[in-house]
Structures are given as C-alpha cells and as structure tokens.
C-alpha positions, 0 to 999 in steps of 0.5 A: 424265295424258293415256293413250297413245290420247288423246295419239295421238288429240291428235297426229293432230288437230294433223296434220290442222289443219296438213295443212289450213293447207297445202292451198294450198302447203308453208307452216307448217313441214309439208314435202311429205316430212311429208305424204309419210309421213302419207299412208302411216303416220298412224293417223288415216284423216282426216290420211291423206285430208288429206294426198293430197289436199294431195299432189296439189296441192303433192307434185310427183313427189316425192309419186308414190311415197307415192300409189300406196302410198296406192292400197293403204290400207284406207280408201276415202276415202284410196284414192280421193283417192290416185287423184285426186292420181295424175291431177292430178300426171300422172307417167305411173309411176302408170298402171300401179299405177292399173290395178291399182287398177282390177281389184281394187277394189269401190268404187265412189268409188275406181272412178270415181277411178281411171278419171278419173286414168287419164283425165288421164294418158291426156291429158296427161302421160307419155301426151300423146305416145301414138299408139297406143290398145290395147283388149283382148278376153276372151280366153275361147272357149278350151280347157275346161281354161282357165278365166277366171283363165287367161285373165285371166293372159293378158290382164294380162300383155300389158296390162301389157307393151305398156303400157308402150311409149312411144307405146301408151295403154290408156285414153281419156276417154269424149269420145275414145273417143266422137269416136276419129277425131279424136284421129288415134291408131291403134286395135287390138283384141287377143283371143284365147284359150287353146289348150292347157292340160295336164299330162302325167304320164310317167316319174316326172315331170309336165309342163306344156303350153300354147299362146296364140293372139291375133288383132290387129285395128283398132279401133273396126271389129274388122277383123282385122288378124293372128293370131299364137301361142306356146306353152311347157313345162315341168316341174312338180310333183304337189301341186295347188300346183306345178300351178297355179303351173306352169301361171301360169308357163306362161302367162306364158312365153307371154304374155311371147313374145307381147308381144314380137312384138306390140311390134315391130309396134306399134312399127313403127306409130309406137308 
C-alpha cells in the first residue's frame, strides 16, 4: 500500500516528466491551463520551476496571470524563472508586479531576473512605444518627523501612477541608459521631499498634516525643469495605529495629487 506522501511524491514526479516532454510546445496531453495551475498549486518546488519556465515558452498571455503569482512563491528558483517567463511573453501588466518584486526581494537570482524581464518589457512589448523615460530620486532631505518609509511611500505612489501612462517607462536596459540619446526618449528626473508631517491634537480629536514638495528636472543632466507641491489633512485617531495609518493615507492623498499634475505635463510631452 503506497502511504499519501509517497503517492503525492509519485505524482509530482510524473508532473514534472511530462512538464519536460512539453518544453517545446503543448503536447502530451498537458495544456497551458495544466501548467497554469501547477506553476501555482503543486507541491513540488521542481514541477513548479518546470512549469514557468515551459510557460514562458508556450503560455502566451494566458499564462501572465499565473506568473506573476509565481513572483510570490517561497521558492527562489521558481521566482526567478517566473520573472524570467514575465520578460520572455512581454505583456506589459507584468512591469508593475516585477517592480514589486524588485523592492522586496534579497536574492540575488531573482534580482537579476526581474531586472532583465523589466529590461525586455522596457524594449519591446507594451513599452516598444514609450517616449518617455522616468527616473526618481530619494526623496529624503525632508522634515525630521518623515523618515525613509514616508518618504518611500511618496516615492512608490508616484512610480506607480505615472507608470502607468501609456508612452512612460520606468526602466531601461543598461545599453540604453549607457547611449540615452540615441533611443530619442525624453528623460526626467523626479525628487523631492517631505515638508510637513504632523499631528495636531485639539478638541478631543487629532489631526494629520502633510505637505510634498517635488522637483521635475531632465535627465541625465538634472537640470531642473519645475517644482510643484500638494499637501492634505485629515482626521486621525489616538492609538499609535490610527496615527501611522493616518499619516500613509495622507501621503497618498498627496502623492495622488501630485501624479495628477505630473501627468498632464508628461503628457503634453508626447507621454
């Protein structure tokens, strides 16, 4: 009688041979959904491997969904052949989940994947088009009471925003940064820093202040173009919590108002 370890064990094996018999194309009765699924739900980390890199080669667009759940998966060596198979279908949708890959991960496999993948969509793909390369500071320099996350906050928001403009990229193979003026992209440089950031007790009630300001300039050169601000407010509770919540939503509140004027100009720079 074969125990329930050794038969799932038995059953990722014959997985993982048929995942290699169709590493050139969808053949042996395994469909792109098949290998969809495993990417995501098999135990074994090898079928799961197996199946994004099969993926990048035969899933299409289909199999965008299912890669970018990969991104997440606890196993490096599926991560990064995840990214990988992002980088080699090209669908644009997977810039942004490869960019988050990108902040959070510590290995270094997976690092140099993403930023390759991101490298091909920035070439080709959804970004073939894109006339328009961002490249964003720090943003520190700010009040005291702002530390890194805050400023990080401020930072991801606007990358994240104006990222998503059809003519904008937000990464570039080396060789293009290397040689920016022959790609005949416009450049700019985006910093700024954290003004303001406070919470005002009065009346039984707190609340929370904070002011942005960013500075638009070209790049590679840094020649400052224009500086622009916003700033917002609002209610909060006691507990540290509420606070730090409050203080997050603030800061988007501003970044939010701040992309949107960002936006109008790059568009009317043809992005």
């Amino acid at each position: 009688m074969i125990g329930r370890r050794s038969l799932q064990s038995l059953v990722s094996a014959a997985a993982l041979a048929l995942l290699l018999m169709v590493a050139g194309s969808a053949r042996a009765g395994v469909s792109v959904d098949d290998l969809c699924r495993a990417v995501v739900d098999d135990p074994s980390y090898k079928v799961r491997v197996s199946a994004a890199l099969t993926l990048g080669k035969v899933g299409g667009a289909t199999a965008v969904p299912s890669l970018i759940k990969a991104l997440s998966d606890q196993n490096n060596s599926v991560r990064g052949i995840a990214a990988q198979s992002l980088g080699k279908i090209g669908e644009g949708s997977a810039s942004e989940p490869l960019r988050d890959l990108l902040r959070r991960e510590s290995d270094t496999f997976v690092k140099s994947q993403a930023t390759a993948a991101l490298a091909l969509l920035s070439g080709g793909g959804a970004n073939k088009h894109a006339k328009i390369y961002l490249v964003f500071g720090p943003f520190t320099g700010g009040v005291k009471s702002a530390g890194p996350d805050a400023s990080k906050i401020i930072a991801d928001a606007l990358a994240q925003s104006l990222g998503k403009l059809q003519s904008v990229t937000l990464s570039l193979s080396a060789t293009d940064q290397h040689n920016f003026a022959k790609t005949g992209m416009l450049g700019f440089f985006i910093d700024g820093n954290i003004t303001r950031l406070e919470d005002i007790v009065g009346g039984g009630a707190t609340e929370t202040n904070c002011d942005v300001k960013v500075m638009v300039a070209r790049w590679p050169t840094k020649s400052i173009i224009s500086w622009t601000n916003a700033g917002a407010s609002l209610q909060s509770g006691s507990r540290p919590r509420d606070k730090e919540s409050a203080r997050r939503e603030c800061l988007e509140a501003s970044a939010g108002q701040l992309a949107d004027d960002l936006g109008h100009f790059f568009k009317s720079q043809g992005g």
